[in-house]
C-alpha positions as CSV (number, residue, x, y, z in Angstrom):
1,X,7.0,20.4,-3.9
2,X,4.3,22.8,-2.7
3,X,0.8,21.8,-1.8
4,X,-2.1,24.4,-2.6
5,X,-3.9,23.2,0.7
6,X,-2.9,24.3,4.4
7,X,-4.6,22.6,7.5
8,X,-4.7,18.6,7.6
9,X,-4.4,16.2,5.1
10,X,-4.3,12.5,5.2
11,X,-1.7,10.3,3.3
12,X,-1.2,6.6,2.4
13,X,1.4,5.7,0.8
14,X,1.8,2.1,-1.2
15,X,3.2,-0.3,-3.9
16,X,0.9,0.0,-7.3
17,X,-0.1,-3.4,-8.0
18,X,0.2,-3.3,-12.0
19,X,-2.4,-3.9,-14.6
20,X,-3.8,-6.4,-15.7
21,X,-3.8,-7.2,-12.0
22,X,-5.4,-3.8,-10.3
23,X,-7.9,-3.3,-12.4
24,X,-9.0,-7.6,-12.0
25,X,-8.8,-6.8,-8.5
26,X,-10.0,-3.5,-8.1
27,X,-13.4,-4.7,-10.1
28,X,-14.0,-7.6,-8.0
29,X,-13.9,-5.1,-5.0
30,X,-16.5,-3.3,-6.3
31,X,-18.3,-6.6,-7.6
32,X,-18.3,-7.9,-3.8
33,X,-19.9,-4.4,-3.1
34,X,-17.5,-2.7,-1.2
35,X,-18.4,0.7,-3.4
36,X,-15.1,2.8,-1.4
37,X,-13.0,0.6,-3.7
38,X,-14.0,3.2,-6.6
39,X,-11.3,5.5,-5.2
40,X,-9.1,2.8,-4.0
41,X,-6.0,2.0,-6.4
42,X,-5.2,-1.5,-6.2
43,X,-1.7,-2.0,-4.1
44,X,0.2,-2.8,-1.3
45,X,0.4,-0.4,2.1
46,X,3.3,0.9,3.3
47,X,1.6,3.6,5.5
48,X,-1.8,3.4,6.1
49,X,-4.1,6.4,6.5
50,X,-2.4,8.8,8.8
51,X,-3.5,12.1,9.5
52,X,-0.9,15.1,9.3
53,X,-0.3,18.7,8.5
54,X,1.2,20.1,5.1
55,X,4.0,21.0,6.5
56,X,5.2,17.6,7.9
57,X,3.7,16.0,4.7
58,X,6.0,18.3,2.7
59,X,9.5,17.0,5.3
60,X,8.0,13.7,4.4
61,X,8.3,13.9,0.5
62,X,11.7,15.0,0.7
63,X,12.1,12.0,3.3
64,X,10.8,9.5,0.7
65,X,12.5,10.9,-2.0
66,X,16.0,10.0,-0.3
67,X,14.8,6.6,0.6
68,X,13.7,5.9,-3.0
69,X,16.6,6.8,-4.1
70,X,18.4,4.4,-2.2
71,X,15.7,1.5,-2.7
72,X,16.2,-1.1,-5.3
73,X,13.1,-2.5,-7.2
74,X,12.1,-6.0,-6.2
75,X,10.2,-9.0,-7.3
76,X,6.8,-9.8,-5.9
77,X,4.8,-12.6,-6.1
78,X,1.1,-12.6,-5.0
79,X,-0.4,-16.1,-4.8
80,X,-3.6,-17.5,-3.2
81,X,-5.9,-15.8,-0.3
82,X,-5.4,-15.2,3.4
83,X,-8.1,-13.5,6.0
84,X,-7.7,-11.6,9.2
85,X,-10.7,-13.0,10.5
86,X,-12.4,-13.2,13.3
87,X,-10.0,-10.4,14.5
88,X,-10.9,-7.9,11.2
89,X,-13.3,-8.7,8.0
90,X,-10.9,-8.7,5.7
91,X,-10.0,-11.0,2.6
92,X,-6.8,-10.7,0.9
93,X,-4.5,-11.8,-1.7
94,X,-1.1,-12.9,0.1
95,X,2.5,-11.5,-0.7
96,X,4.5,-15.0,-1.8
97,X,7.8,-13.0,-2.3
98,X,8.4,-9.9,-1.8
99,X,7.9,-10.2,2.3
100,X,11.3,-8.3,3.7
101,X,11.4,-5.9,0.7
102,X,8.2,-4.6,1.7
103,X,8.4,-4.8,5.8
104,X,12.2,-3.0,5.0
105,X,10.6,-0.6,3.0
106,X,7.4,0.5,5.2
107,X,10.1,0.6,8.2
108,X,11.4,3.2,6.3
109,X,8.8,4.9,5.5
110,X,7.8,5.0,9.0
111,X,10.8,6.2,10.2
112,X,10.4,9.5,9.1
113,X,8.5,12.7,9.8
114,X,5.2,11.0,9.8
115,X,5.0,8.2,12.1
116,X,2.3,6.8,13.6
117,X,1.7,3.2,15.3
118,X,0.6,0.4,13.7
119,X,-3.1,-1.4,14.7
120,X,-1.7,-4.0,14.1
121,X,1.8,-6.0,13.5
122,X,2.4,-5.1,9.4
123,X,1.6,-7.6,7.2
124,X,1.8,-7.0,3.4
125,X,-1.1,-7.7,1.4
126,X,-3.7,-6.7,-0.9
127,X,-6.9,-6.3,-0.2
128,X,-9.6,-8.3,-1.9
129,X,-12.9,-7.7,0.6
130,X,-13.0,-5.3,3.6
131,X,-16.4,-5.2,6.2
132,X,-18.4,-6.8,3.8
133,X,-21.1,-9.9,4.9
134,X,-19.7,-13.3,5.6
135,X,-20.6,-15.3,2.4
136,X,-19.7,-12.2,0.4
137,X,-16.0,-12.7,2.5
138,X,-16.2,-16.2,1.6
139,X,-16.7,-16.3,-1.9
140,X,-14.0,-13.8,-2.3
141,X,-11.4,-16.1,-0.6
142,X,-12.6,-18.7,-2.4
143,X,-12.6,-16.9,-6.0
144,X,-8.8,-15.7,-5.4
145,X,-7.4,-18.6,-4.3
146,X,-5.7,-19.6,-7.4
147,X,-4.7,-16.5,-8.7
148,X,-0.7,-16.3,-9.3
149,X,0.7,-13.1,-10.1
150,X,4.6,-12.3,-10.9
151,X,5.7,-8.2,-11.1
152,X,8.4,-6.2,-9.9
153,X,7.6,-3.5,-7.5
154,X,9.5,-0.8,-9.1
155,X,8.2,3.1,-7.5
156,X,5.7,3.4,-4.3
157,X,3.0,6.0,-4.3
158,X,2.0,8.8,-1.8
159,X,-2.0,9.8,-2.0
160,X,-3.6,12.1,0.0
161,X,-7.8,13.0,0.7
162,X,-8.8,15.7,2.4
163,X,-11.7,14.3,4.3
164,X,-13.8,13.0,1.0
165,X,-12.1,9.8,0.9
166,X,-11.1,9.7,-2.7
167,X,-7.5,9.3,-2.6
168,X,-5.6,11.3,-5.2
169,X,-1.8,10.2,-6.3
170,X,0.2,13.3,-5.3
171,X,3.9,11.9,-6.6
172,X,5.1,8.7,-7.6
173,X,8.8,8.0,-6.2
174,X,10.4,5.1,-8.1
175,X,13.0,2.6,-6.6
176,X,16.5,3.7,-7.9
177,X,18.8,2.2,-5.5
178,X,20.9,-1.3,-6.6
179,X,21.0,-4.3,-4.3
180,X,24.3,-3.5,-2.4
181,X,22.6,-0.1,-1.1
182,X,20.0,-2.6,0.8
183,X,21.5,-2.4,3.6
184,X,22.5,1.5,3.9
185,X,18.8,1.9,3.4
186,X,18.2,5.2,5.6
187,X,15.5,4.1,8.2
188,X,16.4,0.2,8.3
């Protein structure tokens, strides 16, 4: 795949949370008033934001297509709230099931030509309320905490911004690989 764009570009790549479950959490993002969720599909990180060059981004699509293809689909389960506070202002939904599918397959995603470190140790989760004020943070835990949702994660995502912020899918990769490959996984 070629990219129009030379210089630096900045990728994320995640797990789509499905409809009617983005869109439910997507709107109560921007309901809470956290207006950057307007350009923020719903989902799961696998690598956050990293700055890199087209070049490496290009190594890293060929990278990810090799570890879809040997990546099974798995089920998730997202049930009730979590925070990072005090240490970040964040609410989010909590991964139930899905855990060591997702560390497995960010490892991997790390592990190729884009790498950067973590801030922090991953965790997977979706986001429900990010900087926002304290009562706003704790009406979204509150709201969330009974919501049960049930999908299988079946493709990941790779966006990319060029310093505006609005993150635009640039290929979808889905998960082709069958249980027994799990552990010939390349970066695990």
């Amino acid at each position: 795949m070629s990219l129009q764009r030379s210089g630096p570009v900045t990728v994320g790549i995640a797990l789509p949370v499905p409809e009617p479950w983005g869109s439910l959490v997507r709107e109560a993002r921007i309901g809470y008033g956290e207006a950057r969720a307007q350009h923020i599909p719903t989902h799961i990180t696998l690598l956050p934001p990293t700055e890199t060059s087209t070049e490496l981004l290009e190594e890293l699509l060929v990278h990810l297509s090799e570890l879809a293809r040997h990546s099974p689909p798995f089920p998730v389960v997202l049930r009730g709230t979590g925070t990072f506070r005090p240490v970040s202002d964040v609410v989010y939904i909590q991964v139930a099931r899905g855990v060591s599918s997702c560390e497995q397959l960010q490892l991997g995603v790390r592990n190729g030509p884009v790498w950067r470190p973590l801030d922090f140790p991953y965790h997977p989760h979706v986001t429900l309320a990010h900087d926002l004020p304290h009562g706003v943070l704790d009406r979204a835990f509150a709201e969330f905490g009974d919501l049960v949702a049930e999908f299988e994660a079946r493709n990941f995502v790779v966006y990319i911004h060029h310093g505006d912020e609005v993150w635009r899918p640039l290929v979808t990769y889905e998960l082709a690989g069958t249980p027994a490959e799990d552990a010939a996984r390349p970066g695990v």
